[in-house]
C-alpha positions as CSV (number, residue, x, y, z in Angstrom):
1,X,1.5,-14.8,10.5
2,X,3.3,-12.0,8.6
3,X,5.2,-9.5,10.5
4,X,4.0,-6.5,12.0
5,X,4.8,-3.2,12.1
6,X,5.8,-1.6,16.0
7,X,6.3,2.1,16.3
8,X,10.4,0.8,17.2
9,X,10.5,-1.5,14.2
10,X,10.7,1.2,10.7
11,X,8.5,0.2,7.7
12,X,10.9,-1.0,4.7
13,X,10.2,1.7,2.2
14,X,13.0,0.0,-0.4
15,X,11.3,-3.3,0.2
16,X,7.7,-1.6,-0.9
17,X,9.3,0.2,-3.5
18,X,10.6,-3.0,-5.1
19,X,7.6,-4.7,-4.3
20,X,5.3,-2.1,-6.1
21,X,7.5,-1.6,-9.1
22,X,7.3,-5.6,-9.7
23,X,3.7,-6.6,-9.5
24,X,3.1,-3.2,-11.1
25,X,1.7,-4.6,-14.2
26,X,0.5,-8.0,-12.7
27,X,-1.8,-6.6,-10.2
28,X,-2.7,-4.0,-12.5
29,X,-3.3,0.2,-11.9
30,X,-6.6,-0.1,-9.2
31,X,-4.5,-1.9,-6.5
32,X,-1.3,0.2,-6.8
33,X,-3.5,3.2,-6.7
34,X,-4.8,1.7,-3.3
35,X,-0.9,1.3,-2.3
36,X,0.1,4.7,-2.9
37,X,-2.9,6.5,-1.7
38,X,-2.0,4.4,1.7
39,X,2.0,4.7,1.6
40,X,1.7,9.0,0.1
41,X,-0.7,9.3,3.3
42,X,1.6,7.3,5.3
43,X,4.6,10.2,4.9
44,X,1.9,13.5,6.0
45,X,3.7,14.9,9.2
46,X,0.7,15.0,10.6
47,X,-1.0,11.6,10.9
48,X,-2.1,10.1,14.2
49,X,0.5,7.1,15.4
50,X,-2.5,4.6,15.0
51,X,-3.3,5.1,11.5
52,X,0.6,5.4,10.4
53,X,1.1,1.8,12.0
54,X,-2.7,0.5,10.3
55,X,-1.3,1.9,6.8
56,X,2.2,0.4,7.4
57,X,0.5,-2.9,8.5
58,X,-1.4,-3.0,5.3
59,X,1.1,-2.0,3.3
60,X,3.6,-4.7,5.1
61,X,1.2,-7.3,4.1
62,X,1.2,-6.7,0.8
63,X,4.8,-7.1,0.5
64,X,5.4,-9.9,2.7
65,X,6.0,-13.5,1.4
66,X,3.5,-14.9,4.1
67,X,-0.1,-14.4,2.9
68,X,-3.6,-15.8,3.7
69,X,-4.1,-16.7,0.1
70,X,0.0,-17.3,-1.5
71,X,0.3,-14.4,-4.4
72,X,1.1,-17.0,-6.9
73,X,-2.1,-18.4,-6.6
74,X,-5.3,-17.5,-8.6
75,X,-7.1,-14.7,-7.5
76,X,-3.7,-15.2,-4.7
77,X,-4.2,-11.1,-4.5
78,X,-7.7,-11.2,-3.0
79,X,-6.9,-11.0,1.0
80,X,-4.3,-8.0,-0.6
81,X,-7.3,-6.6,-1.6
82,X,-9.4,-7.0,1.1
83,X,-6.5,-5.9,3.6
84,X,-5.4,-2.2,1.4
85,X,-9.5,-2.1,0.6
86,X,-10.2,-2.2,4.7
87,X,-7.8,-0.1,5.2
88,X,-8.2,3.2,2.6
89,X,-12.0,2.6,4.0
90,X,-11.0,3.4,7.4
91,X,-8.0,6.4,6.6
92,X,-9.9,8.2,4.0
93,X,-10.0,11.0,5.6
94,X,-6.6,11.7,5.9
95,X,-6.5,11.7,2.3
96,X,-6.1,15.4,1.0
97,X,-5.4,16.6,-2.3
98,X,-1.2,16.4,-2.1
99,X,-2.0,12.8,-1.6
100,X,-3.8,12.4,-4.7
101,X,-1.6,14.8,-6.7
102,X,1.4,12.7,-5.9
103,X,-0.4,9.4,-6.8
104,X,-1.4,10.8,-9.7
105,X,2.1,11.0,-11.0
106,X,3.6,8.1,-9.7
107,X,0.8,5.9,-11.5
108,X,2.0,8.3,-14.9
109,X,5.4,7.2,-14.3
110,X,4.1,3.6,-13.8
111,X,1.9,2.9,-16.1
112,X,1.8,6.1,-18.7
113,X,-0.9,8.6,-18.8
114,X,-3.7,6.1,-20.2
């Protein structure tokens, strides 16, 4: 079972940002747009305690070594997918324009502006 996120137990930020900039090109654009719509939504001041600890859950266990399905694996992202997917669905409505404006340019600086 990966590990979870409590509200005394802090999300890793360097740990996702590593994470992120590595699989980058590997998991390709559509599932690091899902990561940073959850982790820029993550940072709003303010977001209900529940949905910060669903988005750092998510986010946790897309990092983590300890999958469903190992990464390494083909199609080893699908429970990734399934777990960001589930969760965008149900915080979509904390997603405001900011959000996307800062997504926006981190997937520039990512992966260009193609």
């Amino acid at each position: 079972m990966p590990p979870s996120i409590t509200p005394d137990k802090p999300f890793d930020h360097d740990g996702f940002w590593r994470k992120l900039r590595a699989f980058a090109k590997r998991v390709g654009r559509p599932l690091i747009e899902v990561c940073l719509l959850l982790y820029y939504t993550s940072k709003k001041e303010d977001l209900p305690v529940w949905t910060k600890l669903l988005i750092y859950s998510a986010l946790l266990y897309f990092v983590s070594p300890i999958d469903a399905i190992p990464d390494v694996l083909p199609l080893g992202l699908t429970d990734d997918l399934a777990v960001l997917s589930a969760t965008l669905a149900t915080v979509s409505t904390f997603i405001d324009e900011q959000v996307r404006q800062l997504v926006a340019h981190k997937l520039a600086e990512l992966f260009g502006n193609a």
